[in-house]
C-alpha positions in Angstrom: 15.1 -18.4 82.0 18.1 -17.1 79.7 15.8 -16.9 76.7 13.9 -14.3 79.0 17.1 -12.4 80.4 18.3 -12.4 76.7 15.2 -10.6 75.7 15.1 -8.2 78.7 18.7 -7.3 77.7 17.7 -6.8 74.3 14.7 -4.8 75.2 16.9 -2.6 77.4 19.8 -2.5 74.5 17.1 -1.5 72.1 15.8 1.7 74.4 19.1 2.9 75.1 19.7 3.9 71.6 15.6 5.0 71.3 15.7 8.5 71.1 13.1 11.1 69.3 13.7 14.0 67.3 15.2 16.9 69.2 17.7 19.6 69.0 19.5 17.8 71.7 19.1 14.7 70.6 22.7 12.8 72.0 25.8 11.5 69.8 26.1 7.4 70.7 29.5 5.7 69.4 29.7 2.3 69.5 33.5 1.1 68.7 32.5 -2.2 68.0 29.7 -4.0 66.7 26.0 -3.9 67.5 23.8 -6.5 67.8 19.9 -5.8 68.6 17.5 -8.2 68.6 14.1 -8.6 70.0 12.5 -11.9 69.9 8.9 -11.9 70.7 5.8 -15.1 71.2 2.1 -14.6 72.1 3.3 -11.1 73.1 1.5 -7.6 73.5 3.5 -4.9 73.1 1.9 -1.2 73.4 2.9 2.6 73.5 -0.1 5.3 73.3 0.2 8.9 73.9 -3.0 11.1 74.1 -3.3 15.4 74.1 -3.2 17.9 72.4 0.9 17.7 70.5 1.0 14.3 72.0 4.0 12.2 70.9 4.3 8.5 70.8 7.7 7.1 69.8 8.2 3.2 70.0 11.5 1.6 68.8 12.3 -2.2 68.4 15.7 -3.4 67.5 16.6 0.5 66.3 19.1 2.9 66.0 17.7 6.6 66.3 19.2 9.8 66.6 23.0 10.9 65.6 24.7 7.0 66.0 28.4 5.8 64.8 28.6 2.2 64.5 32.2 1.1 63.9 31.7 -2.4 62.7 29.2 -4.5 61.8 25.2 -3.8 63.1 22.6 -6.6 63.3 19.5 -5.1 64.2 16.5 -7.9 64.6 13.1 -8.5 65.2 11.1 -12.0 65.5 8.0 -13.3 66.7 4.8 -15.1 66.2 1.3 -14.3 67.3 2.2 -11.3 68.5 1.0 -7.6 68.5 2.7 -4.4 68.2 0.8 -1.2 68.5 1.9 2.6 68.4 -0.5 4.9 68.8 -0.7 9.0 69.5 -4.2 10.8 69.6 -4.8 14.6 69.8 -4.3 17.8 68.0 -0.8 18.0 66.1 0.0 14.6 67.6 2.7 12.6 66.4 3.2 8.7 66.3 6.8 7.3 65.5 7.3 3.4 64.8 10.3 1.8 63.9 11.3 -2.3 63.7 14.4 -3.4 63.3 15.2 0.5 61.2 17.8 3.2 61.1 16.5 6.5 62.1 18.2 10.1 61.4 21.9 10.3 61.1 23.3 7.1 61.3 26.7 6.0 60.3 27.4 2.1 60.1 31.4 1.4 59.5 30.8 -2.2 58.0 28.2 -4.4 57.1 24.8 -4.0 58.1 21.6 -6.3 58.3 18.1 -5.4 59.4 15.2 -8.0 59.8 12.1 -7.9 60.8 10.1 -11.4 60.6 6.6 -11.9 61.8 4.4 -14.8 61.7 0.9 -14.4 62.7 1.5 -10.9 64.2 -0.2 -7.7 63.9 1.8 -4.3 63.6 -0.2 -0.7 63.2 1.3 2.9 64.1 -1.9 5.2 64.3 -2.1 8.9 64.6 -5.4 10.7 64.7 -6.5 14.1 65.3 -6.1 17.6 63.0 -2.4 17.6 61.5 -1.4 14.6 63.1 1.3 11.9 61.8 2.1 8.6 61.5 5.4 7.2 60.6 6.4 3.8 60.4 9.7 1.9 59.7 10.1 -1.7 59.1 13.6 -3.0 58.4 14.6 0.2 56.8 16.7 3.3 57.2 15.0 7.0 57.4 17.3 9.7 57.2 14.3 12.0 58.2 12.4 12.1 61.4 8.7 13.3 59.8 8.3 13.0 56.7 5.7 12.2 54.8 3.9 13.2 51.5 2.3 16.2 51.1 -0.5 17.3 48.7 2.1 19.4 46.5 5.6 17.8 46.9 4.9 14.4 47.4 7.7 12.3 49.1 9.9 13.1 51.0 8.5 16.2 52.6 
């Protein structure tokens, strides 16, 4: 039963600081150290958006948005035989999936470690439908919300 309220807390601790691209996206401090961590077995975890400028954003063990951390951030994700799916259908959709990442402008004051580990798990981030996107973060840092390559410029736009 802790192992479960642990990784309900985590959950929760993880979607407080999921937040999407917007022009009012909120500033989070945390004065202290961070620790996020979702540990996952034989589990299912989904997000699908459908329509036309549909957006699916899904966020495990991540920092997104305009975040201060002033210490040290752990950011975690573990499991076996489990799947994690992200998907956003439609015209000008837009699917967003990060593990265990830094997304947009995040400041960490002091050491920082990201991990995702996966044993016999699946993980896909989908987008389909005329200029749709998919982006997807594993254990990483992104300083941009949508990028991706382009015929022309290649990466970052």
């Amino acid at each position: 039963m802790k192992t479960l309220a642990f990784f309900a807390l985590s959950v929760v601790a993880s979607a407080a600081m999921a937040t999407g691209p917007s022009s009012s996206t909120p500033d989070i401090t945390i004065s202290g150290s961070s620790l996020q961590s979702a540990a996952l077995t034989s589990t299912s975890i989904n997000n699908n958006s459908t329509g036309s400028k549909s957006e699916a954003f899904q966020n495990l063990a991540t920092n997104t948005g305009n975040v201060e951390i002033r210490g040290t951030s752990v950011q975690m994700v573990t499991g076996a035989g489990s799947s994690i799916t992200n998907t956003a259908s439609g015209s000008d959709a837009y699917a967003s999936q990060n593990l265990s990442t830094n997304v947009g402008e995040v400041t960490v004051g002091g050491t920082s470690l990201q991990s995702t580990m996966l044993m016999g798990s699946f993980v896909a981030n989908l987008s389909s439908g005329s200029n749709s996107k998919a982006v997807q973060n594993v254990a990483t840092n992104n300083a941009c919300f949508t990028c991706q390559p382009t015929k022309t410029s290649g990466w970052p736009h």
